[in-house]
Every structure is written in structure tokens, then in C-alpha cells.
GUTOR-129169 format. One line per field, with one value per residue: x, y, z of N, C-alpha, C, O, CB in turn; residue in one letter. Coordinates in steps of 0.02 Angstrom, whole numbers, m for minus. Glycine has a CB too. Example, Ala and Ser with C-alpha at 12.3 -4.5 7.8 and 13.67 -1.06 7.14 Angstrom:
BEGIN
n.x = [660; 642]
n.y = [m284; m112]
n.z = [390; 354]
ca.x = [615; 684]
ca.y = [m225; m53]
ca.z = [390; 357]
c.x = [660; 645]
c.y = [m165; 2]
c.z = [390; 394]
o.x = [712; 670]
o.y = [m166; 57]
o.z = [423; 402]
cb.x = [565; 704]
cb.y = [m224; m30]
cb.z = [452; 286]
type = [a; s]
% end
This chain:
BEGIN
n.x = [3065; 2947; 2956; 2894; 2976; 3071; 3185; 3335; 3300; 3330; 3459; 3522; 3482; 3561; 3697; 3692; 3695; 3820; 3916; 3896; 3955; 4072; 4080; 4098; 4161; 4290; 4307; 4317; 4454; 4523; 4519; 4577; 4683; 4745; 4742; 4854; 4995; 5086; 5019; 4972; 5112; 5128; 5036; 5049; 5178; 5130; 5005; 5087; 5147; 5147; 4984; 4979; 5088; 5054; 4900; 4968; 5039; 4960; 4859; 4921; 4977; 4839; 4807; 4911; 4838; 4729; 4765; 4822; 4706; 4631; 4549; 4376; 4316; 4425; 4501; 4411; 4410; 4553; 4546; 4459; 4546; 4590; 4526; 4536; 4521; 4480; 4601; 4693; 4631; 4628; 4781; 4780; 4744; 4835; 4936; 4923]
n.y = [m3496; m3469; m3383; m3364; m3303; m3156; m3071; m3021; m3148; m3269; m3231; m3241; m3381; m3456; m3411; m3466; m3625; m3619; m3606; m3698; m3803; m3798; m3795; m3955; m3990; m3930; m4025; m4142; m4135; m4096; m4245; m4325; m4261; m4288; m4453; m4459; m4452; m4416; m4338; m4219; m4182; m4113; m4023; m3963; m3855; m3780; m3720; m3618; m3539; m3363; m3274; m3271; m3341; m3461; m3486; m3486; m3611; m3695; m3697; m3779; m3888; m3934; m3924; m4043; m4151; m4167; m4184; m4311; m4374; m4379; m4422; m4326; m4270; m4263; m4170; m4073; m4051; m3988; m3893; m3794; m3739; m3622; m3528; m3400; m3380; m3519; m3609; m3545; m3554; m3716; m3721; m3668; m3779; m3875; m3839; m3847]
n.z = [1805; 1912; 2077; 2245; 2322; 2415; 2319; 2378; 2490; 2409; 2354; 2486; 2533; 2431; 2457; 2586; 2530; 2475; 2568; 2649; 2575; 2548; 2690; 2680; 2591; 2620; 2736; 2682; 2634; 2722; 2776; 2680; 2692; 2814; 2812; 2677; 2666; 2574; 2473; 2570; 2606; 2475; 2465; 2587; 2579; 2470; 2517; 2602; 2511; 2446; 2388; 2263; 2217; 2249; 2201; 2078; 2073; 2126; 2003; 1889; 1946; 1965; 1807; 1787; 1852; 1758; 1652; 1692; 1702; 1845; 1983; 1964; 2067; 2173; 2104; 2113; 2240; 2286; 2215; 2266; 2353; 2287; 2350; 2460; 2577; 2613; 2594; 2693; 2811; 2805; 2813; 2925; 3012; 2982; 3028; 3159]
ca.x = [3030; 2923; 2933; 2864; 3032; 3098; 3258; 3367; 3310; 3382; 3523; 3538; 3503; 3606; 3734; 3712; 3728; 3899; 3960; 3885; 3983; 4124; 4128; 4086; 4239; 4357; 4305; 4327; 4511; 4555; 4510; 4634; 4770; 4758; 4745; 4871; 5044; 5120; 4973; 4993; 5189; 5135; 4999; 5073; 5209; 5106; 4983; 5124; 5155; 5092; 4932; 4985; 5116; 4985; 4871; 4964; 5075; 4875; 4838; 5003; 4977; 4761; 4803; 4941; 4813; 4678; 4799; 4823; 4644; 4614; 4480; 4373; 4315; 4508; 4517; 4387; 4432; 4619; 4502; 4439; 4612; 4610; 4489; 4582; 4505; 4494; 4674; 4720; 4605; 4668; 4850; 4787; 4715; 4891; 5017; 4905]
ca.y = [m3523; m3413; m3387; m3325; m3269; m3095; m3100; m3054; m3229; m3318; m3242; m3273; m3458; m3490; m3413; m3522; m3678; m3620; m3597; m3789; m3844; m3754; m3844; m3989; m3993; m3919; m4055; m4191; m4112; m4122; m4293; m4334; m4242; m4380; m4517; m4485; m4432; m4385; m4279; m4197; m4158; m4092; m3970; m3901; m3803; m3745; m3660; m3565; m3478; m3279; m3318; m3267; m3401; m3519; m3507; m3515; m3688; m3753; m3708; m3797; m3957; m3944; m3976; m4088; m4183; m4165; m4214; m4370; m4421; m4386; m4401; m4278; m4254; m4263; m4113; m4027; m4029; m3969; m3809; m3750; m3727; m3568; m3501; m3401; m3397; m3603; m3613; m3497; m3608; m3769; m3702; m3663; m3846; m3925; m3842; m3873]
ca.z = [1862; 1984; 2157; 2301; 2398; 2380; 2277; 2458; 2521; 2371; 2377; 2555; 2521; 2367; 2489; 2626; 2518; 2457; 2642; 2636; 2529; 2568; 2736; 2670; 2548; 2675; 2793; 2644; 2624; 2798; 2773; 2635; 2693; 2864; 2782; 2631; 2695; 2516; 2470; 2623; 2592; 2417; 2498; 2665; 2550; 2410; 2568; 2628; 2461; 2456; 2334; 2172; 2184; 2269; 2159; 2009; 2110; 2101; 1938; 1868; 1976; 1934; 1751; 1765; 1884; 1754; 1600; 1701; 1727; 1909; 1976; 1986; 2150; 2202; 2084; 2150; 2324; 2268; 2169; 2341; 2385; 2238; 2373; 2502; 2658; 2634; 2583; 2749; 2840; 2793; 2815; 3003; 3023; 2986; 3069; 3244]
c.x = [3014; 2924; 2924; 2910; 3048; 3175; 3309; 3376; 3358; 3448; 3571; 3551; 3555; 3687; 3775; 3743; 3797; 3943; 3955; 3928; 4057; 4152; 4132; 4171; 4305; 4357; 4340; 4426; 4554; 4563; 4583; 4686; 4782; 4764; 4807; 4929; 5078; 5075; 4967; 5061; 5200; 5082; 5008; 5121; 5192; 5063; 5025; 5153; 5103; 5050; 4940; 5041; 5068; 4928; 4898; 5015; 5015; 4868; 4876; 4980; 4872; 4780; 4846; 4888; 4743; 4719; 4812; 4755; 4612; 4569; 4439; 4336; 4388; 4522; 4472; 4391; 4491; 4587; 4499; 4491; 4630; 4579; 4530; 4593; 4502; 4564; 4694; 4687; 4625; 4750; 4857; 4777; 4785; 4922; 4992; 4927]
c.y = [m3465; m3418; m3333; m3281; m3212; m3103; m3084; m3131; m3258; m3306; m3252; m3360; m3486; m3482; m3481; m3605; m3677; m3617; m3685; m3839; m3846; m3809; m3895; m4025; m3977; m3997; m4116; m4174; m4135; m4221; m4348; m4316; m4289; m4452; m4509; m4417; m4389; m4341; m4223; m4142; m4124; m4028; m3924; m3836; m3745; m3696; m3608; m3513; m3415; m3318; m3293; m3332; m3480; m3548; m3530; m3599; m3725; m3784; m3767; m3886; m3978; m3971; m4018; m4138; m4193; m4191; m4305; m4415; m4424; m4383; m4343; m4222; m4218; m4185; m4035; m4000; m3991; m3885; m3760; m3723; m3641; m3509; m3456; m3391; m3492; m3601; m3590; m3554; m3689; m3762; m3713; m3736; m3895; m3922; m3840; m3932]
c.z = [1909; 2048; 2195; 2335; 2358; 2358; 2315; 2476; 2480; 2367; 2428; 2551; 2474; 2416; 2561; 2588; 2474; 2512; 2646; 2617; 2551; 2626; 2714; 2636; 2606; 2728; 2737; 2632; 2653; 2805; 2758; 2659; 2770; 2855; 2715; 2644; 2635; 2489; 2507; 2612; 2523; 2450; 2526; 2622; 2499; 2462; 2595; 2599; 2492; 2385; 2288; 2182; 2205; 2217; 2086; 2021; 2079; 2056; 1896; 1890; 1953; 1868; 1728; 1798; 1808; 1674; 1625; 1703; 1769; 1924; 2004; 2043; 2171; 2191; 2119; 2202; 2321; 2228; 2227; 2362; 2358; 2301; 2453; 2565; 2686; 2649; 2662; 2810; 2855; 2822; 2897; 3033; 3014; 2997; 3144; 3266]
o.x = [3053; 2890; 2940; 2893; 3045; 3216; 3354; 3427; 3415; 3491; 3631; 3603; 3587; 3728; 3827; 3792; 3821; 4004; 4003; 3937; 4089; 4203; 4191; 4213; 4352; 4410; 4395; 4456; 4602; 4607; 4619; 4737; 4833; 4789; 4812; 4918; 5096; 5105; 4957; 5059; 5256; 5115; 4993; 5106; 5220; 5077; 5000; 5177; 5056; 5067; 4886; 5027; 5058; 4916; 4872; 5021; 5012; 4867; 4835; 4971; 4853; 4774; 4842; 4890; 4705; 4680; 4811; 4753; 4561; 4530; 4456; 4334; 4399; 4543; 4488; 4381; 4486; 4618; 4527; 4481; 4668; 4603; 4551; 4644; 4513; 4586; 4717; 4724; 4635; 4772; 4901; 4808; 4785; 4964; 5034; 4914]
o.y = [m3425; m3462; m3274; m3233; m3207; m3142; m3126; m3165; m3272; m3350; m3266; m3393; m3538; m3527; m3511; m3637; m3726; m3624; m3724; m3896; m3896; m3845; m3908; m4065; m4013; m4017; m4136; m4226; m4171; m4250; m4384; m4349; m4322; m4496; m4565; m4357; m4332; m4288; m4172; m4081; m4106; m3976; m3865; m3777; m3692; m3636; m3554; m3462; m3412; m3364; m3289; m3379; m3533; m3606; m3570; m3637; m3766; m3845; m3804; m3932; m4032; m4031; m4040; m4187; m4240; m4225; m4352; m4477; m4458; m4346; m4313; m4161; m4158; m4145; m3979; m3941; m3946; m3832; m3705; m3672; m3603; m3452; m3493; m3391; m3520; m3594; m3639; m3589; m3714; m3810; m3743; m3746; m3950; m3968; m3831; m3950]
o.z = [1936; 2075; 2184; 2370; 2297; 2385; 2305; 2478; 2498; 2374; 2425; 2560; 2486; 2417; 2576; 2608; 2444; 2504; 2645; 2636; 2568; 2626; 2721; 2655; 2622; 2752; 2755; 2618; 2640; 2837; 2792; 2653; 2775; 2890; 2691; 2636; 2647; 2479; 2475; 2610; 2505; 2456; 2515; 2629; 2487; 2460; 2611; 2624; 2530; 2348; 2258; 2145; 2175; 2199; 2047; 1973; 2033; 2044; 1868; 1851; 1929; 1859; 1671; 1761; 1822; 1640; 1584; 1705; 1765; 1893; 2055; 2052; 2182; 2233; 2138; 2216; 2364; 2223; 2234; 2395; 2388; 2302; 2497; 2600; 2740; 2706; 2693; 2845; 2910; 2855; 2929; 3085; 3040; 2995; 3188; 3324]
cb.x = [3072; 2863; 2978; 2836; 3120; 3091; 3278; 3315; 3242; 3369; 3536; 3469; 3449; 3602; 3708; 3643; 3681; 3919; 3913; 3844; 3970; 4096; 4114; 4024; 4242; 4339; 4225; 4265; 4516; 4485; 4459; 4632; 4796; 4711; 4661; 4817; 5082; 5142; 4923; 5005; 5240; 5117; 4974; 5151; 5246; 5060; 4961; 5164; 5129; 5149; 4858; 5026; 5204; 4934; 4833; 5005; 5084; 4809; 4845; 5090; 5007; 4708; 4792; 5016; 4805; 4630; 4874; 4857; 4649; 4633; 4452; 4374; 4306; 4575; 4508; 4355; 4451; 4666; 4396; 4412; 4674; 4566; 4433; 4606; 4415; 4480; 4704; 4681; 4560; 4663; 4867; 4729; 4648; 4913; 5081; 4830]
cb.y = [m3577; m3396; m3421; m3369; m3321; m3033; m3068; m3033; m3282; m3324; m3218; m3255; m3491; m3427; m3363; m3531; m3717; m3564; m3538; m3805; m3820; m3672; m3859; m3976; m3917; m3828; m4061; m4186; m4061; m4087; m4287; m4306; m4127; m4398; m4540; m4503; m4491; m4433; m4296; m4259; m4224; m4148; m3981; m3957; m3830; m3797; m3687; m3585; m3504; m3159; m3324; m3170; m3404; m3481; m3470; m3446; m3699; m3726; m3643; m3744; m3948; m3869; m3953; m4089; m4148; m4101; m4164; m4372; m4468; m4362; m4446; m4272; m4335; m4321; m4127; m4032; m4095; m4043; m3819; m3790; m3795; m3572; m3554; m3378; m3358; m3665; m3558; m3398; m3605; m3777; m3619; m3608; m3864; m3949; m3763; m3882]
cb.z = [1898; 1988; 2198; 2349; 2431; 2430; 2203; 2519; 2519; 2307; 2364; 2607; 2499; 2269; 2496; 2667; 2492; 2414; 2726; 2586; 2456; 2595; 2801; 2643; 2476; 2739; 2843; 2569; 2630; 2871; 2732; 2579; 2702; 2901; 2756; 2568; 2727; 2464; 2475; 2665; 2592; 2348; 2528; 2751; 2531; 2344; 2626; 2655; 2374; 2434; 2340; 2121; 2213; 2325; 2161; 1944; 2217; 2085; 1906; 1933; 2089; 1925; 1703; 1781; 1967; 1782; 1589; 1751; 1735; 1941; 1992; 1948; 2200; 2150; 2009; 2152; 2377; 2207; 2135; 2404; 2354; 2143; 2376; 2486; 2671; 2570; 2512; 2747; 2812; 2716; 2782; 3037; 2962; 2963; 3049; 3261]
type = [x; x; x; x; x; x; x; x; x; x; x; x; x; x; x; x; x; x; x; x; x; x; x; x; x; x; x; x; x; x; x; x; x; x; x; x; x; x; x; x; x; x; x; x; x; x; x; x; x; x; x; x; x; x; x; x; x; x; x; x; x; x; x; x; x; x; x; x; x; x; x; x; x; x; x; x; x; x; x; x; x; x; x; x; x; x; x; x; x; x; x; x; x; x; x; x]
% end
């Protein structure tokens, strides 16, 4: 597919709609972890790992979550978490 924009822009845009998303998901997170107290109490501890054990806590709980069926939204939002300015972010959002 051809276009007009110089290949900067796009990667400017493709950028922006991953910041998009990004909040989007973080905000959907925040969501969950207010509304669902035991999700929550499984979360807050795994954020406070240093991120090699964080991420691999995730990973560990991602495919027991994904051996069970979960769905996968749920999973996806729990992915973002691998990310580590969210993760840090999130972390700051729940001990306010």
C-alpha cells in the first residue's frame, strides 16, 4: 500500500496509537483492580517485585491463566503489566 506521508509521520502515528492503547489498557486495569478485590491482592505483590522476578511472576500466572481458558482480554490487560513503565505506573496508582 502507497502513501503520501513521509515514513517519520507513520512512525510517529503508529506510535501514538500504541501510547492509545496503552492508556486505554492501563485505564481498563485500574478498572479491574477496583472492582475485583482478589485480583487486586494477587497484583499489588507481583508489582513490587525487581522485574526479572515480575516479569517472570507474570509469565508463570499468564500461562496458568491461559491453560485455564481466560479470557482473553483479562489476559491481555495482565500482558501490559510485562511493560515496565505501566507496571511502575500502575504500582504508583495503588498504593495512593
Amino acid at each position: 500500500m502507497k502513501t503520501n506521508k513521509p515514513y517519520y509521520f507513520m512512525q510517529l502515528s503508529d506510535r501514538n496509537k500504541n501510547f492509545i492503547a496503552d492508556d486505554e489498557n492501563f485505564i481498563a486495569l485500574v478498572q479491574v483492580l477496583k472492582e475485583n478485590d482478589q485480583i487486586r491482592s494477587r497484583i499489588e505483590p507481583i508489582l513490587s517485585l525487581d522485574k526479572f522476578n515480575r516479569k517472570s511472576a507474570l509469565n508463570t500466572w499468564l500461562e496458568q491463566l491461559r491453560f485455564q481458558q481466560a479470557p482473553k482480554k483479562f489476559i491481555g490487560l495482565l500482558s501490559c503489566l510485562l511493560d515496565d513503565n505501566i507496571a511502575k505506573k500502575l504500582l504508583h496508582v495503588i498504593k495512593e
